[in-house]
Backbone bond lengths (Angstrom), bond angles and torsions (degrees), N, CA, C in turn:
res aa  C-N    CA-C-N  psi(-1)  N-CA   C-N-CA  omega(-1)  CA-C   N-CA-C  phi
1 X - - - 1.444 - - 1.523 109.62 -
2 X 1.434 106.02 141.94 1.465 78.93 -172.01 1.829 101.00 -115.94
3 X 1.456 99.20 171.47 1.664 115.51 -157.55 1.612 101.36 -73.25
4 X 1.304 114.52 150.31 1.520 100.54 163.53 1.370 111.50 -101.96
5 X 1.477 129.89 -166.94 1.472 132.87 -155.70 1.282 89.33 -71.79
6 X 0.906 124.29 -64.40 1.782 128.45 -170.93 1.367 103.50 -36.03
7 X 1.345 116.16 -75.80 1.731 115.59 175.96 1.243 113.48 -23.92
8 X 1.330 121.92 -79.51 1.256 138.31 160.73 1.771 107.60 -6.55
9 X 1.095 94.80 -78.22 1.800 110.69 -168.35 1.642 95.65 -49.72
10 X 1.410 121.97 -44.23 1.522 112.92 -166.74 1.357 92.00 -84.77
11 X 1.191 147.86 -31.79 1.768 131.89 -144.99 1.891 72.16 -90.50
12 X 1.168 134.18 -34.79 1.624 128.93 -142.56 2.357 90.17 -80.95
13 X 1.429 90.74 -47.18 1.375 98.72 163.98 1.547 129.18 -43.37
14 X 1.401 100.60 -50.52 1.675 110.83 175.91 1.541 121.93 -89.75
15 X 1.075 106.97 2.69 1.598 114.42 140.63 1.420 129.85 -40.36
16 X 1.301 104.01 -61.27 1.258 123.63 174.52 1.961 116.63 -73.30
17 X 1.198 114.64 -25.41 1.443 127.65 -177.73 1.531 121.83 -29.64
18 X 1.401 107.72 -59.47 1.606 137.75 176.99 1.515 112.71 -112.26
19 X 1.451 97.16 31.81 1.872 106.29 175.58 1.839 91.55 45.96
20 X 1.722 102.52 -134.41 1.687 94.68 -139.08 2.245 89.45 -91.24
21 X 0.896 97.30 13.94 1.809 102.88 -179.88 1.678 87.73 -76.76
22 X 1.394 129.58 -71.54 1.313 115.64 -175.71 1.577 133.76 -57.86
23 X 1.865 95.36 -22.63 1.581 117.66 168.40 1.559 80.50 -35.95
24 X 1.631 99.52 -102.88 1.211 135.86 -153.91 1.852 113.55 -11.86
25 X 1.792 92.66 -54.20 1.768 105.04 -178.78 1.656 102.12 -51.85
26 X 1.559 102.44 -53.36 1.419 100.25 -158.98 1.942 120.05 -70.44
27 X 1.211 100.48 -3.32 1.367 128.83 179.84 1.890 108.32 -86.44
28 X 1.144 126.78 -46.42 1.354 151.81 -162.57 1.988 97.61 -99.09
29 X 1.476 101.22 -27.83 2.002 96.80 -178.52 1.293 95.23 -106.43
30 X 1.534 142.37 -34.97 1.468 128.99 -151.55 1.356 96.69 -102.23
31 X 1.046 126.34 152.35 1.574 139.61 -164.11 1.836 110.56 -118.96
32 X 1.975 84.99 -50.14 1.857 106.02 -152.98 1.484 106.20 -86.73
33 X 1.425 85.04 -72.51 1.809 87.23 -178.59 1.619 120.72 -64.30
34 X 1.364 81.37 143.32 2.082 97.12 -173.64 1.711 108.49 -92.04
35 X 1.607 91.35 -24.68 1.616 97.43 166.20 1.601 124.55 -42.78
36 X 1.692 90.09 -72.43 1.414 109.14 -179.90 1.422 118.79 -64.39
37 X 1.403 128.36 -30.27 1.635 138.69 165.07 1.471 97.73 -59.83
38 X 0.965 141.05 -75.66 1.488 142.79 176.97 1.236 113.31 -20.60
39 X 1.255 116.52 -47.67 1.584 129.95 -151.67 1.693 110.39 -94.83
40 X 1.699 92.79 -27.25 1.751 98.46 169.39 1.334 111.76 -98.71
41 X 1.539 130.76 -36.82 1.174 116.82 141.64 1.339 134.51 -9.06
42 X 1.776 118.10 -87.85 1.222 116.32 157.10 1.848 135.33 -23.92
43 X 1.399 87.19 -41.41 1.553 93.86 -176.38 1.603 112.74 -61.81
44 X 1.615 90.15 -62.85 1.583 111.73 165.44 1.371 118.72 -25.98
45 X 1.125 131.88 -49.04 1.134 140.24 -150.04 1.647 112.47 -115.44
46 X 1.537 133.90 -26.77 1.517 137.26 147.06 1.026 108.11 -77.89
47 X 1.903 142.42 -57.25 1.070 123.75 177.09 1.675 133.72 -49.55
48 X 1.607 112.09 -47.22 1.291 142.01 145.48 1.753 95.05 -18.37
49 X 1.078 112.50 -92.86 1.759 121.26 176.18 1.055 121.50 1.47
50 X 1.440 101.88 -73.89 1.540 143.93 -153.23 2.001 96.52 -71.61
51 X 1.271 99.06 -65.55 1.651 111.41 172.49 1.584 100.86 -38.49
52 X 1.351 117.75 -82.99 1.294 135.22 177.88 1.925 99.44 -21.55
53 X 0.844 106.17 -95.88 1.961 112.08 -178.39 1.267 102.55 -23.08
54 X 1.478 115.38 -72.78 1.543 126.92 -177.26 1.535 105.88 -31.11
55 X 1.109 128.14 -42.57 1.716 147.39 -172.23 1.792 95.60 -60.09
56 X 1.461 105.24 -60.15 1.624 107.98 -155.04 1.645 96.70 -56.60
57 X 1.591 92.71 161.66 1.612 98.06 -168.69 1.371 83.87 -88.91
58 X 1.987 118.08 176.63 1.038 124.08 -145.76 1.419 138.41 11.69
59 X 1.620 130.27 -61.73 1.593 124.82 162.15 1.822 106.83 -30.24
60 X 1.418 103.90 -48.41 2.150 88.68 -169.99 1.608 103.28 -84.13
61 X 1.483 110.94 -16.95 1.977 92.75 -178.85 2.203 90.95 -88.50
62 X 1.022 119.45 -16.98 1.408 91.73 -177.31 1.965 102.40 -83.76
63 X 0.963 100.17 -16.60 1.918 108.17 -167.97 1.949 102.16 -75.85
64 X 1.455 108.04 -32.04 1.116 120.65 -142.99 1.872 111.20 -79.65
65 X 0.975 95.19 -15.87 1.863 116.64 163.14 1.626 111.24 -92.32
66 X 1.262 121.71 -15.50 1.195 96.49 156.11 1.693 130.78 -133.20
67 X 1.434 82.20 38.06 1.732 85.78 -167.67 1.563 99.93 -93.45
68 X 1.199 140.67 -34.82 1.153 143.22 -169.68 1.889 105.21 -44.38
69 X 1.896 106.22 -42.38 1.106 124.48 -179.75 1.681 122.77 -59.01
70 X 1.205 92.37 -29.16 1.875 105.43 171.69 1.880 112.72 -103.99
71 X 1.532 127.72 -40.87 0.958 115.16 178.48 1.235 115.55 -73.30
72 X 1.575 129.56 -23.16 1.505 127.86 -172.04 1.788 105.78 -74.02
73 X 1.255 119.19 -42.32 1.616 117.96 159.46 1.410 103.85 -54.90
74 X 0.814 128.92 -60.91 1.860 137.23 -162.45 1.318 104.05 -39.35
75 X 1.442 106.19 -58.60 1.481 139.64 -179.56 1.984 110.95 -31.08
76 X 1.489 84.93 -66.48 1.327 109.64 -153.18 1.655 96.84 -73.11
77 X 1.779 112.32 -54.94 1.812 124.84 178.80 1.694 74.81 -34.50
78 X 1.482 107.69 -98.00 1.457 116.99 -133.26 1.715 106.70 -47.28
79 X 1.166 128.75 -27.54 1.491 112.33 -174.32 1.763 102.25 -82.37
80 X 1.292 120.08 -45.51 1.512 116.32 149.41 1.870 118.43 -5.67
81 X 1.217 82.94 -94.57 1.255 89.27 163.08 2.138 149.69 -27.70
82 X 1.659 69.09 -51.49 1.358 82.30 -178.70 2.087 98.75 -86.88
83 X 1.060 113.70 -18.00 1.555 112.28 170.88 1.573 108.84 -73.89
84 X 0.424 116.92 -32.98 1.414 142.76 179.55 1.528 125.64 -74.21
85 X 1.501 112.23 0.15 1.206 134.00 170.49 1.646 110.46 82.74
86 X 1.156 133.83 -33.05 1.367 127.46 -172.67 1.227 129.22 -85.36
87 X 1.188 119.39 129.41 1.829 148.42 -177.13 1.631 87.79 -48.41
88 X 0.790 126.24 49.53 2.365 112.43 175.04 1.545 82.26 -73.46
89 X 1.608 93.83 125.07 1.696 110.12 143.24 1.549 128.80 -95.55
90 X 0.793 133.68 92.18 1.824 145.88 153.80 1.919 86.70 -5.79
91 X 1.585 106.01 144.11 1.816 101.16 -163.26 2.074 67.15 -81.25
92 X 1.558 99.54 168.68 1.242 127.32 -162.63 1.651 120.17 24.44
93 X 0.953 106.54 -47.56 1.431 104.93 167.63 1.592 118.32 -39.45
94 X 1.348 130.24 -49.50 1.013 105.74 167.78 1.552 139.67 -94.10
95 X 1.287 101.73 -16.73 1.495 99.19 153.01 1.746 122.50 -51.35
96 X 1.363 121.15 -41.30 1.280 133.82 172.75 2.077 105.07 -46.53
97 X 1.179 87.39 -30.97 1.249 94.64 -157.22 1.537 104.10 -81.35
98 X 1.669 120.60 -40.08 1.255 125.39 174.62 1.671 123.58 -73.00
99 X 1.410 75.93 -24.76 2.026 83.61 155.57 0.952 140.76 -45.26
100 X 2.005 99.47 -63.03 1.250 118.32 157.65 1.276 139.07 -26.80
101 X 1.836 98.36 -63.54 1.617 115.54 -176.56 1.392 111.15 -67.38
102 X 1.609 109.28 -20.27 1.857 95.83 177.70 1.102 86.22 -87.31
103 X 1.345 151.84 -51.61 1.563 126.93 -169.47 1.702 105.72 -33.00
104 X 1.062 100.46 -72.36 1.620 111.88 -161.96 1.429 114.71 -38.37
105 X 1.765 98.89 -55.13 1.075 131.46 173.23 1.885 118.18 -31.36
106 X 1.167 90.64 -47.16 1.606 124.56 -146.25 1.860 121.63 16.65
107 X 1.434 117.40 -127.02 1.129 95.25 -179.19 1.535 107.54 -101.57
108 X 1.687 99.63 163.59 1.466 119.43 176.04 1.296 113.35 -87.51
109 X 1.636 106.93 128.11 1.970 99.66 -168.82 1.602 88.91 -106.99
């Protein structure tokens, strides 16, 4: 069955919800829409990041007092956005990201 814009706009929103943990689901359940793949992609892949650094010893304990201050805006723009119907790409991040999905994607026979 397929989703209407609204669906779309909220599943593209909850991408972002649980940073790249909901990426990941919504990447692994959605098949059709390029919206919603895009949007967990993206997630997947800055949130993913962000976790990752935070992890490394020294770089994530000196980062780790002030990241809350940049990911909690980050957070909020991009699901905004993505509720909101629009494709926003993060600069490289989302190109990285459409890369991805045609990899995965690959070709259409």
């Amino acid at each position: 069955m397929e989703k209407t814009k609204e669906q779309e706009n909220m599943l593209g929103a909850v991408a972002y919800l649980l940073f790249f943990i909901t990426g990941v689901a919504l990447l692994v359940t959605e098949k059709k829409s390029k919206y919603i793949r895009f949007h967990a992609m993206q997630s997947t892949i800055v949130f993913g990041l962000i976790f990752v650094i935070l992890l490394m010893p020294i770089v994530g304990w000196i980062l780790a007092p002030i990241t809350p201050f940049v990911v909690f805006p980050l957070w909020v723009f991009l699901m905004w956005k993505a509720f909101n119907g629009e494709m926003y790409k993060l600069p490289k991040v989302g190109d990285l990201a459409e890369k991805q999905l045609a990899k995965m994607d690959g070709p259409k026979l």
